[in-house]
C-alpha positions as CSV (number, residue, x, y, z in Angstrom):
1,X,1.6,15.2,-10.6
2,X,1.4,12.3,-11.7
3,X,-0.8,8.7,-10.1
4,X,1.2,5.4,-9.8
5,X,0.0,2.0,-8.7
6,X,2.7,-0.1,-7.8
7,X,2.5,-4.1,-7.0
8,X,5.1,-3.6,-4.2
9,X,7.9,-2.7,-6.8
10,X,7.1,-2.3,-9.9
11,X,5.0,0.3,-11.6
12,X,1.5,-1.4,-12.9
13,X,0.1,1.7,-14.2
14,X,0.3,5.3,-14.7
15,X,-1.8,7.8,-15.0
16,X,-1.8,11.1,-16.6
17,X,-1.2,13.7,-14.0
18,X,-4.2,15.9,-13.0
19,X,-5.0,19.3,-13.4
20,X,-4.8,21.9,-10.7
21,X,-8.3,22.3,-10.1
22,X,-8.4,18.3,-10.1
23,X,-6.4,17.5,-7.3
24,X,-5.6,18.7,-3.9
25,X,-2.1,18.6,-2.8
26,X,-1.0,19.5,1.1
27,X,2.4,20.9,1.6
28,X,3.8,17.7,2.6
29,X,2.8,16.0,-0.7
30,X,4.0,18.7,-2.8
31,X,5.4,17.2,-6.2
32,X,6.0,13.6,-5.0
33,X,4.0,10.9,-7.3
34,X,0.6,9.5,-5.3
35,X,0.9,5.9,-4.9
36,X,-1.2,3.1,-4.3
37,X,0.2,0.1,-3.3
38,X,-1.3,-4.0,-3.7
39,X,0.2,-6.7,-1.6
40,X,-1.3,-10.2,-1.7
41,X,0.2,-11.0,1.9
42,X,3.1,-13.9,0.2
43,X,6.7,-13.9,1.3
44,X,7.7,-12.0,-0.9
45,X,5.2,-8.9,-0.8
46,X,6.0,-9.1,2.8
47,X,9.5,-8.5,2.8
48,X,8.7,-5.5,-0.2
49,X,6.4,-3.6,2.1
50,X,9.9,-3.2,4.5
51,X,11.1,-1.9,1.9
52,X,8.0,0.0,0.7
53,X,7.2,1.7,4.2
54,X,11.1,3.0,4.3
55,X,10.5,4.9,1.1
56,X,7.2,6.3,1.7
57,X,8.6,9.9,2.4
58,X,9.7,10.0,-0.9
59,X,5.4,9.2,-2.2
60,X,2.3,10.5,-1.4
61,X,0.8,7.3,-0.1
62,X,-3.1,7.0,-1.3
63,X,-3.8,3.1,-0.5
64,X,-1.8,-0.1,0.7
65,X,-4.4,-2.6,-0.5
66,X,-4.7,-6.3,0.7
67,X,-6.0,-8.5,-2.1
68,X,-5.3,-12.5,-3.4
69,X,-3.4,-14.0,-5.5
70,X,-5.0,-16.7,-8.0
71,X,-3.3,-19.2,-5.8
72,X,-4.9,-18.1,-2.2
73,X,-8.4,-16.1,-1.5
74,X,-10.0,-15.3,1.8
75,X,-13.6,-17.5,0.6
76,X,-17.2,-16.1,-0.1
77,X,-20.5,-17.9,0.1
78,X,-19.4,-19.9,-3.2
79,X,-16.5,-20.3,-2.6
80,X,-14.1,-21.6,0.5
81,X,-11.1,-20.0,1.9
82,X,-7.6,-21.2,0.3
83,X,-4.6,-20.2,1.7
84,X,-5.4,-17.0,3.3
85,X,-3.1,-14.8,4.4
86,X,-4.7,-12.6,7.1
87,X,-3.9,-8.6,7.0
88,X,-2.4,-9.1,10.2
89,X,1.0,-9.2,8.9
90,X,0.5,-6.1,7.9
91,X,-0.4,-4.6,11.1
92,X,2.4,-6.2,12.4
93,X,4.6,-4.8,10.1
94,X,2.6,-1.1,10.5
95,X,3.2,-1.8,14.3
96,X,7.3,-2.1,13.4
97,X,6.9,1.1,11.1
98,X,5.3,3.0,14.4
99,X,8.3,1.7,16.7
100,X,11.1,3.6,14.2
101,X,8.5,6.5,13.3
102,X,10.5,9.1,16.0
103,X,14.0,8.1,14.1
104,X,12.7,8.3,10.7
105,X,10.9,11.9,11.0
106,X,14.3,13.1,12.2
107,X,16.1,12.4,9.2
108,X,13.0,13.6,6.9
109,X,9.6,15.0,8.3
110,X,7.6,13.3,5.3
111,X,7.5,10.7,6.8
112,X,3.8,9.6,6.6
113,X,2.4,8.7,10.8
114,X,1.9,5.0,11.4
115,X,-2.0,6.5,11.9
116,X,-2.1,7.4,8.4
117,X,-0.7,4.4,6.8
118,X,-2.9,2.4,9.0
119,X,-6.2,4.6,7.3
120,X,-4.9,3.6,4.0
121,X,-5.0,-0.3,4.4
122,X,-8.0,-1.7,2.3
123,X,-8.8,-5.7,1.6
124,X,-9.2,-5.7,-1.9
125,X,-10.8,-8.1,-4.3
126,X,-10.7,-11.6,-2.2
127,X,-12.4,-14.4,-4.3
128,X,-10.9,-17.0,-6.6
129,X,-11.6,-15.2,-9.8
130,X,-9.5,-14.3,-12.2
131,X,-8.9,-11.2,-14.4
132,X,-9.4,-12.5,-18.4
């Protein structure tokens, strides 16, 4: 099985897939690529985790991870907060997800719960640094 990060579309990086005694896999997750997925809260990452939480029956979700942009960061002791989008949207979109839950799982029972997507959600790297 193979391990794909994905900044809400596009595949960032792949791992090799693990060995058996590496990795556990639940009967739900059978065969379906692991999947972590980085958002930086902007309109369009928004509108891509719609899309993102439809298709998550077809991954084995590992992480949704909130992070900034070079253009907006949520501020440390050095530096102040820019343009911040709050994970709340996220929630808020994670609330909608919950709300159509019952009707997804009845056309496919992969379906992740709203619970478990909610334990994936990390805030990642949040400062005004960039990657060289």
């Amino acid at each position: 099985m193979a391990s794909i990060a994905l900044s809400l579309g596009a595949p960032i990086a792949q791992a090799q897939p693990a060995s058996a005694s590496q990795r556990w896999v639940g009967p739900a997750q059978a065969g379906r690529p692991r999947v972590i997925a980085t958002t930086d809260g902007e309109i369009d990452d928004r509108c891509s985790m719609v899309r993102f939480l439809l298709y998550t029956n077809e991954w084995d979700v590992r992480g949704i991870i909130h992070s900034s942009s070079c253009y907006h960061w949520m501020g440390d002791a050095d530096h102040p907060a820019r343009d911040w989008a709050d994970v709340s949207w996220l929630d808020r979109q994670l609330d909608a997800y919950a709300e159509v839950y019952p009707n997804l799982v009845r056309h496919d029972p992969n379906y992740p719960t709203p619970d478990y997507l909610r334990s994936q959600v990390r805030i990642g790297k949040g400062s005004p640094t960039r990657a060289t």
